[in-house]
Z-matrix of the N, CA and C atoms (Angstrom, degrees):
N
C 1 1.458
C 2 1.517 1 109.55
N 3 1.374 2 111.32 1 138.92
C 4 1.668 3 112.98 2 174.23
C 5 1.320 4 111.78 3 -107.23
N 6 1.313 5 100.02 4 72.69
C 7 1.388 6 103.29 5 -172.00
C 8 1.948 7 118.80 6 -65.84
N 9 1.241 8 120.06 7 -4.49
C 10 1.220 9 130.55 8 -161.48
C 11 2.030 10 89.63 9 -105.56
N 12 1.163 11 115.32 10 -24.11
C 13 1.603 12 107.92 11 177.41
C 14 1.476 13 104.93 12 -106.41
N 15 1.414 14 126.36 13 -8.17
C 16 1.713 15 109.72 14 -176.62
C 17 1.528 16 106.19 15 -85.19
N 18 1.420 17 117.33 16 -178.24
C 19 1.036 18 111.50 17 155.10
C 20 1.497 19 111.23 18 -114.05
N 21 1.847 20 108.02 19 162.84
C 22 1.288 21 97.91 20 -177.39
C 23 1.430 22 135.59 21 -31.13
N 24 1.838 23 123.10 22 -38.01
C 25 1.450 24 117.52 23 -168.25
C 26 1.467 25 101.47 24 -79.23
N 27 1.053 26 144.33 25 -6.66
C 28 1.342 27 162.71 26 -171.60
C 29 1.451 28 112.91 27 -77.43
N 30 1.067 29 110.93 28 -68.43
C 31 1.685 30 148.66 29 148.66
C 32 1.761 31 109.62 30 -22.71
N 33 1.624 32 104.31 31 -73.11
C 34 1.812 33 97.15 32 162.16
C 35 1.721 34 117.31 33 -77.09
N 36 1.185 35 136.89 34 -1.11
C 37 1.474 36 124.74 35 170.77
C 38 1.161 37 87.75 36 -86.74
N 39 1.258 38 146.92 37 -60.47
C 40 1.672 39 147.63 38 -170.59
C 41 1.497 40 100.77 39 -41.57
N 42 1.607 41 115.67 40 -70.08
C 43 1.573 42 101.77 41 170.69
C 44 1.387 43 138.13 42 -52.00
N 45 1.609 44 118.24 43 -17.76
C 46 1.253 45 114.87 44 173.16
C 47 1.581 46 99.35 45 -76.34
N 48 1.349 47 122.70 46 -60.82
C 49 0.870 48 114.08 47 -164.28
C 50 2.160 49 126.57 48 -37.49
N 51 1.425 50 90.14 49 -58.07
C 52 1.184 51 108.80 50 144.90
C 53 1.283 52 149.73 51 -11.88
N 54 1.833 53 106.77 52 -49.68
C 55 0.863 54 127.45 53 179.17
C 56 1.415 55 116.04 54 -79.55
N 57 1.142 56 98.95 55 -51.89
C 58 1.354 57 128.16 56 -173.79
C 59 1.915 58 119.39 57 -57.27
N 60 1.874 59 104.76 58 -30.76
C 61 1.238 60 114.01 59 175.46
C 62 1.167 61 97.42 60 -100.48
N 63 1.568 62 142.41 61 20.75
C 64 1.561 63 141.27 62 -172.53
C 65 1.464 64 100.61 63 -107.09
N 66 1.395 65 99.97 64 -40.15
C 67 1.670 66 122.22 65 -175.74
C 68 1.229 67 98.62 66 -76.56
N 69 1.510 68 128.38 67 -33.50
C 70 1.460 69 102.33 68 -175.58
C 71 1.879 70 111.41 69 -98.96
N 72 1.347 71 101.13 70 23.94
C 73 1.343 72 92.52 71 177.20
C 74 1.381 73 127.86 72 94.48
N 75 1.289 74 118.09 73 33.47
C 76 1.548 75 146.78 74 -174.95
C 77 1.477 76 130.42 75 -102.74
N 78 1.594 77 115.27 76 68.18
C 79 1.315 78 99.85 77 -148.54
C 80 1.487 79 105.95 78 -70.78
N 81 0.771 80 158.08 79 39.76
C 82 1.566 81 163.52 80 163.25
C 83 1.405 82 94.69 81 -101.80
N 84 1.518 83 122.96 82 -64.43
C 85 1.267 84 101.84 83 170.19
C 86 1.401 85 145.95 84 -67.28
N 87 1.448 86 102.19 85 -3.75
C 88 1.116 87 109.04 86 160.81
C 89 1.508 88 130.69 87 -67.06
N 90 1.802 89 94.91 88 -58.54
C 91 1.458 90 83.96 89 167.04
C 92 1.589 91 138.67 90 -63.45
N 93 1.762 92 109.35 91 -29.61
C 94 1.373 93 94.88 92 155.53
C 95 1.036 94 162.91 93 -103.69
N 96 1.971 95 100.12 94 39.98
C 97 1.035 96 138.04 95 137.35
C 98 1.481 97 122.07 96 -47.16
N 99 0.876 98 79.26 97 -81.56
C 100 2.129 99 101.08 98 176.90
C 101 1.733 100 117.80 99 -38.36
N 102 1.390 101 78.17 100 -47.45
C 103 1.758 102 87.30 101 -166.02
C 104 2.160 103 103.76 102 -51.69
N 105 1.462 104 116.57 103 -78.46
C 106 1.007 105 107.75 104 175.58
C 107 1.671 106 116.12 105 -52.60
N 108 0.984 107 130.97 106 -66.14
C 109 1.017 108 118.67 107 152.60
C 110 1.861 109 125.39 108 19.04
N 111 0.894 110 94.51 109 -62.55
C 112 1.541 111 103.86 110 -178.12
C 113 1.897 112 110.14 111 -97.50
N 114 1.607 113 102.66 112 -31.21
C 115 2.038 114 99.32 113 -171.95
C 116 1.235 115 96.91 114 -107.40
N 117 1.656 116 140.03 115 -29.16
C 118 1.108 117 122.62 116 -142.06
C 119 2.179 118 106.34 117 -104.28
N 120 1.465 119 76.72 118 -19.86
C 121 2.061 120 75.23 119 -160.26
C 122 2.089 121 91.00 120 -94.53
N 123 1.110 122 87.74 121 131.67
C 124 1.760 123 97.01 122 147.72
C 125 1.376 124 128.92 123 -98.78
N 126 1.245 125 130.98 124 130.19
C 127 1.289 126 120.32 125 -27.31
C 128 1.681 127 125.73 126 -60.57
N 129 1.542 128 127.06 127 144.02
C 130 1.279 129 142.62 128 -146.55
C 131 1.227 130 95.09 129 -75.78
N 132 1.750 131 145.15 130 137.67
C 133 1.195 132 133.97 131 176.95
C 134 1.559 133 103.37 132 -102.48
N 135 1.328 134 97.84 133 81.18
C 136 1.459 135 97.15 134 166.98
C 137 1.299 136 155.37 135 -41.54
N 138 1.460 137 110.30 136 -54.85
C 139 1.067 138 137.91 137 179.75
C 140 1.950 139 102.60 138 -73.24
N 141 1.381 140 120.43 139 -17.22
C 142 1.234 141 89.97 140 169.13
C 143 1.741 142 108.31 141 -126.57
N 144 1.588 143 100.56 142 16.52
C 145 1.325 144 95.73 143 168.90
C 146 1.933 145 111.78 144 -79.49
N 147 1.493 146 108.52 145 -31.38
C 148 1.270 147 121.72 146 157.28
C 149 1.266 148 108.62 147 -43.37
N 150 1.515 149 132.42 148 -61.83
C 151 1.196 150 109.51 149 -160.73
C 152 1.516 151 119.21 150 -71.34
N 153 1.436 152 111.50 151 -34.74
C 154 1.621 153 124.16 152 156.10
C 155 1.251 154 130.18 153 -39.42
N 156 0.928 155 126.34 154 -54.41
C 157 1.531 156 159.47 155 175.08
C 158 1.685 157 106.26 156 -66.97
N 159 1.533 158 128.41 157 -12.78
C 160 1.552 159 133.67 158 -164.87
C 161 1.262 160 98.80 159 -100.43
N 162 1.359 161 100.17 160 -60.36
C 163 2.007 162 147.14 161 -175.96
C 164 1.942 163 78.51 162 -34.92
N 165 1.989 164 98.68 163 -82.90
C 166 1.425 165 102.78 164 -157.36
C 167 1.833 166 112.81 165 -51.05
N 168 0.727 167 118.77 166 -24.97
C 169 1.482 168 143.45 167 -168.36
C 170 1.539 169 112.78 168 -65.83
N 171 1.506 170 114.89 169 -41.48
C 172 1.614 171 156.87 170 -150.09
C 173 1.905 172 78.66 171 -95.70
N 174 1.326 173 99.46 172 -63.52
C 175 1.641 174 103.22 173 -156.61
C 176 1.649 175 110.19 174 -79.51
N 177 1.434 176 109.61 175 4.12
C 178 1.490 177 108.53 176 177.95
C 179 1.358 178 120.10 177 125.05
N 180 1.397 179 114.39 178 -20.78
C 181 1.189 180 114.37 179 -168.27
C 182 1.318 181 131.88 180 -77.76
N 183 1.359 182 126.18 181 107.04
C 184 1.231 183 130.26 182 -142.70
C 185 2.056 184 114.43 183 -54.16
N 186 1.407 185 83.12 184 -57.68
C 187 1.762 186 103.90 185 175.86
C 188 1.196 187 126.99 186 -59.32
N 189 1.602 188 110.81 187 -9.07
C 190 1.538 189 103.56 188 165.75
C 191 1.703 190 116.24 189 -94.28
């Protein structure tokens, strides 16, 4: 996510989208779910960048 060039409404269609291929079992989207998730937002949403970030992790993905 480029979160430093979108603008906010950009930012929540990106997370739905996101969300939506995380939920169906996407570990790419999981992790880049997770990833900002945890560095990019103040305050950091932890608790579900963990769960994103576990998921992608679970399914192979090395970097989470």
């Amino acid at each position: 996510m480029w979160a430093t060039e979108l603008d906010r409404p950009d930012l929540d269609e990106a997370r739905r989208w996101l969300t939506a291929a995380a939920e169906g079992g996407d570990p790419f989207a999981q992790y880049n779910l997770g990833q900002p998730l945890a560095t990019l937002l103040d305050p950091a949403e932890l608790g579900q960048a963990r769960r994103w970030l576990k998921a992608a992790a679970e399914a192979g993905i090395g970097e989470a």
